[in-house]
C-alpha positions in Angstrom: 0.0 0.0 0.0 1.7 3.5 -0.6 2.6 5.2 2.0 0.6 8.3 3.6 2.9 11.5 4.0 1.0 14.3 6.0 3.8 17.4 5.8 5.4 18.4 2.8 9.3 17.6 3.3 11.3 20.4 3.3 14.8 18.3 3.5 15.7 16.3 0.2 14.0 12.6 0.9 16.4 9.7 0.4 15.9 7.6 -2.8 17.8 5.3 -3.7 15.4 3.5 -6.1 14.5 6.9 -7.4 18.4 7.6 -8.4 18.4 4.5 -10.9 15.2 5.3 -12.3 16.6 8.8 -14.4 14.8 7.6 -17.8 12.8 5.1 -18.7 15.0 2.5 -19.6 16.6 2.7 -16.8 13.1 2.2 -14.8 12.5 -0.8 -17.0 15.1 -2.2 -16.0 14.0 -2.1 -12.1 12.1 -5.4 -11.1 8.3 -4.6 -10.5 8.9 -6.2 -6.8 10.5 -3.2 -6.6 7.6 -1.0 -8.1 5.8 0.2 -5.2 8.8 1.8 -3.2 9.7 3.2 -6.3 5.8 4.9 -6.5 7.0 6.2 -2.5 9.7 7.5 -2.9 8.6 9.3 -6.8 5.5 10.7 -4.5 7.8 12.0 -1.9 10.3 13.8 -4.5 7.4 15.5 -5.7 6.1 16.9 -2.6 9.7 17.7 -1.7 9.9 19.8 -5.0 7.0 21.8 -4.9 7.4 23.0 -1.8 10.6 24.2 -3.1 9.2 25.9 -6.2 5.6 25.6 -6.0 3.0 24.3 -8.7 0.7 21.9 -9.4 0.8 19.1 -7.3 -3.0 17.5 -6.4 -3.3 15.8 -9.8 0.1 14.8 -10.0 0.0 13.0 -6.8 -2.7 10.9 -8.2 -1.1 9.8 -11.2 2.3 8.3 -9.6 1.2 5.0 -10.4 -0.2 4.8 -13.5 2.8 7.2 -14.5 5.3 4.4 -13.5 2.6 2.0 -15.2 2.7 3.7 -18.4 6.5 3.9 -18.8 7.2 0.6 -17.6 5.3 -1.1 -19.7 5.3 1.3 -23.1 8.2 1.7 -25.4 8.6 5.4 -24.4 9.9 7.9 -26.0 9.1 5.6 -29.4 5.9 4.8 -27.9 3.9 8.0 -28.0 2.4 8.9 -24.8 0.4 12.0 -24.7 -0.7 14.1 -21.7 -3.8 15.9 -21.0 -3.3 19.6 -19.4 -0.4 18.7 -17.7 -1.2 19.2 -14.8 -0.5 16.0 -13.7 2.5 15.5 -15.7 5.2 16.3 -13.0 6.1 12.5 -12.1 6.5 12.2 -15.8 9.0 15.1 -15.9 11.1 13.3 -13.1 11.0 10.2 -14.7 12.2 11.2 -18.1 15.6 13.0 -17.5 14.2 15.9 -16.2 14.6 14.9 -12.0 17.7 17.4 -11.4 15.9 20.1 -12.9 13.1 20.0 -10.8 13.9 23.0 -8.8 13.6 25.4 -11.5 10.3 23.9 -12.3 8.0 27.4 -13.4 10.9 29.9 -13.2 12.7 32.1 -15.2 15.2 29.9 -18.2 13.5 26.7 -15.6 11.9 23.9 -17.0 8.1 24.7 -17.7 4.8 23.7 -16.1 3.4 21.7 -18.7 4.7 18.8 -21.3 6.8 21.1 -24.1 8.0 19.5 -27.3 11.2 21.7 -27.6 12.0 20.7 -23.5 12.1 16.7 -24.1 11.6 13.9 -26.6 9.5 12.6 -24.1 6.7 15.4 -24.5 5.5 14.1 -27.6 2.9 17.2 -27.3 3.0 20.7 -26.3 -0.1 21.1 -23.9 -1.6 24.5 -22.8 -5.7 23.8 -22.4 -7.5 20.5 -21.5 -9.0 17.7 -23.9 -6.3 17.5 -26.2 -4.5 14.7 -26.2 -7.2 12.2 -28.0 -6.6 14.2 -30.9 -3.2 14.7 -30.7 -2.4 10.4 -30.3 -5.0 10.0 -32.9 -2.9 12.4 -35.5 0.0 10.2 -33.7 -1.3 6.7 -34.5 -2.3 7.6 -38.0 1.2 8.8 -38.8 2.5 5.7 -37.2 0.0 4.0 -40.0 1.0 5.7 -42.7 4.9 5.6 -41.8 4.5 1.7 -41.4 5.6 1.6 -37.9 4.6 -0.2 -35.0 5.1 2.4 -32.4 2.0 3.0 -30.1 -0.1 5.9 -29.0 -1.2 6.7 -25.5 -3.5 9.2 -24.5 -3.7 10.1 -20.8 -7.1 12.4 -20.1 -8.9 13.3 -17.2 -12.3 12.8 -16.7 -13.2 16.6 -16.4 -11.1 17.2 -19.9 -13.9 14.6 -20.8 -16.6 16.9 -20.9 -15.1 19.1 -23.6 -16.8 18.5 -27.4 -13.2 18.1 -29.1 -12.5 14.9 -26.9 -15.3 13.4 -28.1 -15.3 14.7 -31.3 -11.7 12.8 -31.2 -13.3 9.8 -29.9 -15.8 9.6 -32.8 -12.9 9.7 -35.5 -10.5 7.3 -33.4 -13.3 4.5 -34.4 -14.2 5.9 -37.8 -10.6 5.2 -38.7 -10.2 2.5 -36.9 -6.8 3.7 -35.0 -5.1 1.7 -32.9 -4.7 3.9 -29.9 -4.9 3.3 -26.7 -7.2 6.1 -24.2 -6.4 6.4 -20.7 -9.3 8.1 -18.6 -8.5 9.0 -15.1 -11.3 9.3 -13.3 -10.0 11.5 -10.1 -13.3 12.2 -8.9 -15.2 8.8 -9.2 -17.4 11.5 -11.5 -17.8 8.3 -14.0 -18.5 5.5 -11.6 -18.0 4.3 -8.4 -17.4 0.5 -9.6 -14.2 0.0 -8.2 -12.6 -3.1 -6.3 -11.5 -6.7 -7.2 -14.5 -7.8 -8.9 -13.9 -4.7 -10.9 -10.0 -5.5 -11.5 -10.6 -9.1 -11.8 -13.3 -8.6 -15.3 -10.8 -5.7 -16.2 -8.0 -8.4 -17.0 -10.1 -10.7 -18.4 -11.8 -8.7 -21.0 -8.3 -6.8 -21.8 -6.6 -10.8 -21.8 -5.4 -12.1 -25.7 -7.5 -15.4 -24.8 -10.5 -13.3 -24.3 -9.7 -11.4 -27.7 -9.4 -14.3 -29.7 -12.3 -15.9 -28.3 -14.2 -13.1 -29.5 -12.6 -13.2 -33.0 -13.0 -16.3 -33.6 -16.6 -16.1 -32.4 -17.1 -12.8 -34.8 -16.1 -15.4 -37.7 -18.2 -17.9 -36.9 -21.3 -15.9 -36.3 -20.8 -13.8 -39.3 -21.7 -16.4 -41.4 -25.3 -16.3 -39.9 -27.6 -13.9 -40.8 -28.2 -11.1 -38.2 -25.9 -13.7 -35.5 -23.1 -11.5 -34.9 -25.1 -8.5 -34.4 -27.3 -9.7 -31.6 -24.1 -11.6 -30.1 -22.1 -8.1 -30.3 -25.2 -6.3 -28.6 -25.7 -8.9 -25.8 -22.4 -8.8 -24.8 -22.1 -4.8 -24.5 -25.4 -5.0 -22.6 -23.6 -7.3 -20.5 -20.3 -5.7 -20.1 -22.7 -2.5 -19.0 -24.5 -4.0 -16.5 -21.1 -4.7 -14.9 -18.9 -2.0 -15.8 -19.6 1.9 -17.1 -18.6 1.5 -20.5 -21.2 1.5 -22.8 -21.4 4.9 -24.1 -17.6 4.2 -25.6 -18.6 0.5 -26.5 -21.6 2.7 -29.0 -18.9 5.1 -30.1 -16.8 2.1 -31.3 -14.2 1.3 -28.4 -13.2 -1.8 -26.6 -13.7 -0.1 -23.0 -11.9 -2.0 -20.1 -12.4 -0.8 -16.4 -12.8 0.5 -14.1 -10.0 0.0 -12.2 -8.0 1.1 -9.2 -5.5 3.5 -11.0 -3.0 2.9 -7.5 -2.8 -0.9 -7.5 0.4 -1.4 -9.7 -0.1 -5.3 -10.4 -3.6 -4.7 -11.9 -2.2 -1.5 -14.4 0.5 -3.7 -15.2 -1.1 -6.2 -16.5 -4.3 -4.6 -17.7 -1.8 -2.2 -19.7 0.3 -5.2 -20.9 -2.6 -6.7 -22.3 -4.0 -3.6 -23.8 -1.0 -2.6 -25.6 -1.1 -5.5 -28.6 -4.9 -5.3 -29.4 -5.9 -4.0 -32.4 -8.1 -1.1 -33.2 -9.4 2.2 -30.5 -9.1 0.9 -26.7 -9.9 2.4 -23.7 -9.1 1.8 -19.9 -10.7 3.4 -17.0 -8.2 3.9 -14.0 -9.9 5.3 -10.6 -7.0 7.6 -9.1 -7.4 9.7 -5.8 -6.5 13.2 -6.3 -3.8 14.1 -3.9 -3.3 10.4 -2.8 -0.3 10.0 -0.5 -0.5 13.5 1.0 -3.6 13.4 3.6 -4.3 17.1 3.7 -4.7 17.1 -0.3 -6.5 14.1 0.2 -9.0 15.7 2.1 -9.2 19.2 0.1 -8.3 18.1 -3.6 -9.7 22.1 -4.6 -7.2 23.5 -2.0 -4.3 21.5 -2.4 -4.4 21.5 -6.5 -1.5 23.9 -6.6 0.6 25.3 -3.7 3.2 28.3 -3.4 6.6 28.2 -2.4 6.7 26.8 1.3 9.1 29.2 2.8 12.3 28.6 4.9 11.9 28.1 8.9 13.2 31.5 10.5 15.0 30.7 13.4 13.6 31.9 16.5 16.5 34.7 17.0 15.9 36.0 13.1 15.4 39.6 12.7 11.2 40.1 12.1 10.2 40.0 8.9 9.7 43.2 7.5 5.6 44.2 7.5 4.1 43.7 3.6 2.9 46.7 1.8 -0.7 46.2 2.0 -1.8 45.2 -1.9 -5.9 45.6 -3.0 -7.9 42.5 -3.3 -7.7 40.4 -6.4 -9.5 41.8 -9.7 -11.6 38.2 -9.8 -12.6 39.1 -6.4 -13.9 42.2 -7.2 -15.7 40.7 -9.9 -16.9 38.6 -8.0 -18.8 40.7 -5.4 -20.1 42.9 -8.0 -21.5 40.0 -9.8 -23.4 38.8 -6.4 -24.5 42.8 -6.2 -25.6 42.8 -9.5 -27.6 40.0 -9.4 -29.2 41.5 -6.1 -29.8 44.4 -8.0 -31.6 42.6 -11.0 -33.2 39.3 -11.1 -32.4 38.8 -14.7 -28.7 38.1 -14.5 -27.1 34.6 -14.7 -23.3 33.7 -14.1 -22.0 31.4 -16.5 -18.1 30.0 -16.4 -16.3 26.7 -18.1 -14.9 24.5 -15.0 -13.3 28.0 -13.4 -15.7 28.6 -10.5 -13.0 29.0 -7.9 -10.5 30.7 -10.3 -13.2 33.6 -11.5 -14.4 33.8 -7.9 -18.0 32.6 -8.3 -17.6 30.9 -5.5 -20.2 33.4 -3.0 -22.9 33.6 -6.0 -23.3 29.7 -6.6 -24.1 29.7 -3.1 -26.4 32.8 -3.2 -27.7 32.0 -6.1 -27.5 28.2 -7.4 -30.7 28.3 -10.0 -29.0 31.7 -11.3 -25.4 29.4 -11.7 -24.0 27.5 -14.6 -20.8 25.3 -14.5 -20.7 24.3 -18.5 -17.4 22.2 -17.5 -14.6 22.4 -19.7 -16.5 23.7 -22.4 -16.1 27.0 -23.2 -17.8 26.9 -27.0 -21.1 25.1 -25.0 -20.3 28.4 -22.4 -20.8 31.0 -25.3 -23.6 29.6 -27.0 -25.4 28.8 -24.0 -25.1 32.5 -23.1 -26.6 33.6 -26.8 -29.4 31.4 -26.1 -30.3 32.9 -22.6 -30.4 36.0 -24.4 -32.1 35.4 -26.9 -35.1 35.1 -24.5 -34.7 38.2 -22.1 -32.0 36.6 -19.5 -28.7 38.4 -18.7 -26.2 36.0 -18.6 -22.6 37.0 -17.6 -19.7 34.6 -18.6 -16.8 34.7 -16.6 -13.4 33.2 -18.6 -10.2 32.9 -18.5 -8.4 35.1 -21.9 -6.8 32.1 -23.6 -9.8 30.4 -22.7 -11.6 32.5 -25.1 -9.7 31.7 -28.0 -11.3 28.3 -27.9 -14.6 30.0 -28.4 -14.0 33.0 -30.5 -16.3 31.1 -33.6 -19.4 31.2 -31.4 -18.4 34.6 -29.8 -18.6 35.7 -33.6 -21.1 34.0 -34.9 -23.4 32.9 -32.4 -23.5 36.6 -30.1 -21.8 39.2 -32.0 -23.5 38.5 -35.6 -26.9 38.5 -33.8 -26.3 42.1 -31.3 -26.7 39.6 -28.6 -26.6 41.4 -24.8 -24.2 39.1 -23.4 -21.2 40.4 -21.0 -18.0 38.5 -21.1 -15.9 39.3 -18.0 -12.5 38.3 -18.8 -9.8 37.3 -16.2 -5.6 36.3 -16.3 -5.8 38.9 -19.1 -2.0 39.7 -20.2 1.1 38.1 -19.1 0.5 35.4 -16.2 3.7 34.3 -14.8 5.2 30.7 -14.4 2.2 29.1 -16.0 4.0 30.1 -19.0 2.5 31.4 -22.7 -0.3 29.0 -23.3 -2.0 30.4 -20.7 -1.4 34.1 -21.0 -4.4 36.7 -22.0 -1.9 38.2 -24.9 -4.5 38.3 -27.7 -7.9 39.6 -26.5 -7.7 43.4 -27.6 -6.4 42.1 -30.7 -9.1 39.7 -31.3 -11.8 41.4 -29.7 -12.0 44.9 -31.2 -12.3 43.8 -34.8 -16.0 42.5 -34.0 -18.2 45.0 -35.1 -20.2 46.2 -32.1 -18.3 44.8 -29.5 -17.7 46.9 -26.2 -14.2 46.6 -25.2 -12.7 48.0 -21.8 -9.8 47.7 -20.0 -10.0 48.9 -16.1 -6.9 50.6 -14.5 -7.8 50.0 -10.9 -10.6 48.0 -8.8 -12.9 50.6 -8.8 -13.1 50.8 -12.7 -13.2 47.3 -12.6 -16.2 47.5 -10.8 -17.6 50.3 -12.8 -16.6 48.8 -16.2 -19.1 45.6 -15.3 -21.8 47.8 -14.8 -21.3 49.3 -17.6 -20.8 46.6 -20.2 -23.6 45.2 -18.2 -25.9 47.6 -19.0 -25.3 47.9 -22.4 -27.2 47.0 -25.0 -25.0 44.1 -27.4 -21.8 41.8 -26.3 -19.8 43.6 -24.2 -15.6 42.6 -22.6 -14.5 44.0 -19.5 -10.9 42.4 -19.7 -8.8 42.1 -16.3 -5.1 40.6 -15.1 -4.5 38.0 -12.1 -3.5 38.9 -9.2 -4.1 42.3 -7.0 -4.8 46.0 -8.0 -3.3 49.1 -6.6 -5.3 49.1 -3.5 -7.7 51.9 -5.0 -11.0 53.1 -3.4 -13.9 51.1 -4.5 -17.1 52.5 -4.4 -20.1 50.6 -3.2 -23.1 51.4 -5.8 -23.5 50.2 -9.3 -22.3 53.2 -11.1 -21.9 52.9 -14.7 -19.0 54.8 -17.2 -19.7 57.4 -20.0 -19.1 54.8 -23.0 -16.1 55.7 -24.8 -14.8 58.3 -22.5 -10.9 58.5 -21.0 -9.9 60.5 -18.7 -6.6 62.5 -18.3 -4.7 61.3 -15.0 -1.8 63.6 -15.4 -1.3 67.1 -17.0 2.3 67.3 -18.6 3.6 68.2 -21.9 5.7 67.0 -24.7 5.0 63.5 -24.4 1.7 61.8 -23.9 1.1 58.7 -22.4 -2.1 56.7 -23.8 -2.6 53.9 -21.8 -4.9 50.6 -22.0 -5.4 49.2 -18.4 -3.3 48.6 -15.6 0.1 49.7 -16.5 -1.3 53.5 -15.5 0.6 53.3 -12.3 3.8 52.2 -13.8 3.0 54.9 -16.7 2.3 57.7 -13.6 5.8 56.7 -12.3 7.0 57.8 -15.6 4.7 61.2 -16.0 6.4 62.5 -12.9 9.5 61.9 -14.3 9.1 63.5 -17.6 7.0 65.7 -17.1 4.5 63.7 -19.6 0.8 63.6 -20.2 -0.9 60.2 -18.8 -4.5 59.4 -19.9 -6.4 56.6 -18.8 -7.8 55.3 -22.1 -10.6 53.0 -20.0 -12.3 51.6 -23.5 -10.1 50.4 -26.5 -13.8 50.4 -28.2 -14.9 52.8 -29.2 -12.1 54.5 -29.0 -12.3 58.2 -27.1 -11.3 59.9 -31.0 -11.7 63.2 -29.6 -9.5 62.3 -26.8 -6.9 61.2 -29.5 -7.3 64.2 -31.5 -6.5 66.5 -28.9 -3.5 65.0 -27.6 -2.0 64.6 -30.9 -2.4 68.3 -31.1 -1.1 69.3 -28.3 2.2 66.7 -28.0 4.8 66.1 -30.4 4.8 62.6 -29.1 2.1 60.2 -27.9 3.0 56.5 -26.9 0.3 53.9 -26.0 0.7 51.5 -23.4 -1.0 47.8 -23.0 -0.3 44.7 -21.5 -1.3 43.1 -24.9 0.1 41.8 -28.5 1.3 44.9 -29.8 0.2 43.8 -33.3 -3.3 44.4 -34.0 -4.1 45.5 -30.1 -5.3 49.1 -28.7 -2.5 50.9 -30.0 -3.2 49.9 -33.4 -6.7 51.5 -33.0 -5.0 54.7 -32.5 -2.7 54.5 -35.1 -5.7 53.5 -37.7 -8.0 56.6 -36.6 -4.9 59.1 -36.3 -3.8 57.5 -40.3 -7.3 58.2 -41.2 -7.9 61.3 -39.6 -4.7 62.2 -41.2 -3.1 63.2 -37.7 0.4 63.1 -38.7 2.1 63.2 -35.2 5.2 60.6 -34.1 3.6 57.5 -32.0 5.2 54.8 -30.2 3.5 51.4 -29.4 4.6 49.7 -25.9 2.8 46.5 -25.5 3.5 42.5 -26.1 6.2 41.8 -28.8 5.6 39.7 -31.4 7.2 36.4 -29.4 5.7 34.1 -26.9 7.2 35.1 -23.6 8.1 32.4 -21.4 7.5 31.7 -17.7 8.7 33.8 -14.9 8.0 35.8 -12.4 5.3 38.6 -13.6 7.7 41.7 -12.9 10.5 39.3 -14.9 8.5 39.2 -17.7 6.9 42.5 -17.8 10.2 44.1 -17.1 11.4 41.7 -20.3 8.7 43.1 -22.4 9.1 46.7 -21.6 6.0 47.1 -19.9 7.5 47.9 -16.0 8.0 52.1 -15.1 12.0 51.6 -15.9 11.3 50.2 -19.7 8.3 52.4 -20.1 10.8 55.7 -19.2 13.7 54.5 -21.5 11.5 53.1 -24.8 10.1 57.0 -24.6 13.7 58.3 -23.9 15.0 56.6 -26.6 12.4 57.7 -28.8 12.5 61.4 -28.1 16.4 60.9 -28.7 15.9 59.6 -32.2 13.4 62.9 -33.1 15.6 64.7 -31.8 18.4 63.7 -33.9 20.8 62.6 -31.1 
């Protein structure tokens, strides 16, 4: 049974069996006697080195296993094993080369959070977003077709990346084609079925056994040659398979389903893999895995414990105090949150919306206030849009609440399905911009960009908390799709007022009075940008709404300045300061401008001031891109 830790250890464990499992060969090599201490002490490296650098680690936990499983028995890297998310690929990443490198797991020039193609041979597939990886090891196994080979393909997907269309879109063409592929669902949250124990295991190796296989060929043979014989035979044994096991919604969608079973007990994945691996055509195994398993208090709070911070060194009891932290404003998503629940107190009309991201988007207080006025869509964020056009189609006012990138995955129906039709539908967009360590698949670089060539679309970008707040009224009360986009993380600690005041539309507002030099900017760079006003003497406006665009705002600046730069934390190409360069081309406003923003390169993890300082978005790169500028018209 593996062993139950209940602190994370903040000492490098011992592990021996561990240091002569580097690769996979080298773990293949290991007798599976010597399996479950292996699981151990690959469950107590993990814990160790999170704590150090912090991450992901519920998921992972739950996986150790059927990690192990997976590479013991596969031909990996030649076998193609594909991860879902990532999430819980960390005991991957220490089994394949990666173990020393651990500690620099999220950081800056570090090894990133999720499976990356350019980082190992053994990521087989960059992953970003959920429900993937069907796809991707279907692509995989019809290469592997094609090419001739006889190199497998493993997807490894979780049962809440399940609920997404695209896996089962994937699902649909993996029998079409008749790939031989092997799908992996771990159920972490028994969400599937609770069928799990040796009755469970014991059918599971029989019905993924080669005598069990050829029995049923050589049955399909001989029953084919009667009329209609095969057919019933085929349908009596999938009603009997689903009276005992959960499977038959994959058995109709033209997979052999095997499970479930307990996704810890290496013997059974052993051999149930082992068996798996030479059948023919789509297969699909469903392990039972315990989120957190092996570290009680994640165990208990799977939600909580899905990702911790960096534990912090023990200060000795002599250490000089800590110095007292500069109080910081609550997070944006908690703002939104408590206007949402104010809004809906205010007006009986409004639902809340969100794909899977309930505690992330802080709509945590309104599903409790409110649970008929509540939607979870799961990981679905197309289902999320449309669902929202439909509401309004019929007088509701549904507010979805998404992550940026998130978005992306639904920009189709936010066209086509809201925009196309005027629909009133707000879209209140969190972990807008640059994110951190999670790295460029999940950073909101795009959504200006994307967003403000919809016709009709109202697009704002708050500056504070308060406009925040007031921005949601305001794109709340208008009348078509509205985007209120916001970062991660806290605000400037600004005054928020309590009522539900709404913005003039299309209005900015001058912060600073200066000359020279104006600084346009799109959101919350306006107190790195005020930094910079003081120092120069410059102009700063607070732009509040990229559209419309405040063009006689723009018109008067660029009379008034021999230099106006706009500032966004946002792909430079195509984003908010492109909108001022289109109206001031055709206004035929021909003053200097300089864009700050995103460049036109994924930036990779690190810490948020790392990688806006990298991008030139921080006070410092703001005050010498300008400098450097007004040196060049200058002639110097």
């Amino acid at each position: 049974m593996p062993t139950t830790f209940h602190e994370i250890p903040r000492e490098r464990p011992l592990t021996p069996l561990l240091d002569r499992a580097n690769t996979p060969d080298e773990l293949r090599r290991l007798g599976e006697a010597e399996l479950e201490t292996l699981a151990d002490e690959l469950r107590q490296y993990l814990l160790y080195t999170v704590g150090q650098t912090g991450g992901h680690f519920g998921a992972g936990l739950g996986v150790i296993e059927l990690t192990i499983a997976l590479h013991y028995v596969f031909d990996t890297p030649d076998d193609r094993l594909v991860w879902d998310v990532g999430h819980q690929a960390y005991p991957h990443k220490i089994l394949t080369g990666r173990r020393e490198r651990m500690g620099s797991l999220r950081q800056k020039d570090g090894i990133a959070a999720f499976p990356r193609r350019t980082e190992s041979t053994y990521d087989t597939f960059g992953v970003g977003h959920s429900s993937t990886s069907i796809s991707a090891a279907l692509g995989m196994a019809i290469a592997a077709r094609l090419q001739g080979s006889k190199r497998k393909s493993v997807a490894v997907i979780g049962d809440g990346a399940l609920t997404a269309g695209m896996a089962f879109e994937a699902l649909n063409h993996a029998s079409d084609v008749g790939a031989n592929m092997l799908v992996v669902l771990n159920d972490n949250d028994m969400s599937i079925s609770r069928n799990v124990g040796g009755l469970s295991n014991y059918l599971a190796k029989i019905l993924s056994s080669r005598t069990y296989a050829s029995m049923r060929e050589g049955s399909k043979k001989v029953l084919s040659r009667l009329p209609g014989a095969w057919e019933i035979a085929r349908k009596t044994e999938e009603h009997a398979k689903g009276m005992l096991v959960p499977g038959t919604l994959f058995e109709e969608l033209g997979w052999n389903y095997i499970g479930p079973i307990d996704g810890h007990d290496l013997p059974t994945l052993l051999a149930t893999l082992r068996n798996m691996r030479d059948l023919e055509g789509p297969q699909f195994l469903h392990v039972v895995t315990k989120k957190g398993k092996g570290f009680a208090p994640a165990e208990v709070d799977p939600i909580g414990y899905h990702a911790i911070t960096k534990l912090e060194p023990l200060k000795a009891a002599s250490a000089t105090p800590l110095a007292t932290p500069k109080p910081s404003g609550p997070k944006y998503s908690s703002v939104f949150g408590q206007w949402l629940c104010d809004m809906a107190d205010a007006d009986e009309r409004l639902v809340g919306i969100t794909p899977a991201m309930k505690e992330g988007s802080d709509l945590v207080a309104f599903s409790e206030r409110y649970p008929a006025r509540y939607f979870d869509v799961a990981i679905a964020e197309q289902h999320a849009v449309t669902l929202a056009a439909g509401m309004a189609c019929d007088g509701v006012k549904p507010v979805v609440a998404i992550y940026s990138t998130f978005l992306q995955r639904a920009y189709d129906q936010l066209i086509h399905d809201v925009a196309v039709q005027h629909l009133d539908v707000l879209f209140a967009i969190d972990r807008a911009g640059l994110v951190g360590e999670d790295g460029p698949t999940h950073a909101g670089s795009f959504d200006l960009s994307y967003l403000r060539c919809i016709p009709g679309m109202l697009v704002m970008t708050p500056s504070d908390e308060n406009e925040l707040r007031r921005m949601l009224t305001t794109g709340y009360l208008f009348d078509g799709p509205a985007a209120v986009r916001y970062p991660r993380g806290s605000g400037p600690n600004a005054a928020i007022e309590a009522g539900l005041a709404a913005l003039e539309i299309g209005k900015g507002v001058i912060r600073r009075q200066g000359q020279g030099v104006a600084l346009l900017v799109f959101g919350v760079q306006l107190g790195e940008a005020l930094q910079v006003g003081e120092t120069l003497d410059a102009t700063v406006v607070d732009m509040r709404f990229v559209k419309p665009l405040d063009e006689a705002l723009v018109r008067d600046l660029a009379t008034r300045h021999a230099l106006l730069v706009t500032v966004e934390e946002n792909s430079i190409m195509g984003g908010a300061g492109s909108a001022v360069s289109e109206f001031m081309a055709r206004e035929n406003l021909l003053k200097p401008i300089l864009h700050l923003g995103l460049p036109d390169y994924y930036v990779e993890h690190a810490k948020p001031a790392q990688m806006l300082a990298e991008c030139g978005l921080d006070a410092a790169g703001i005050e010498a891109a300008v400098r450097q500028r007004l040196a060049t018209l200058h002639g110097e």
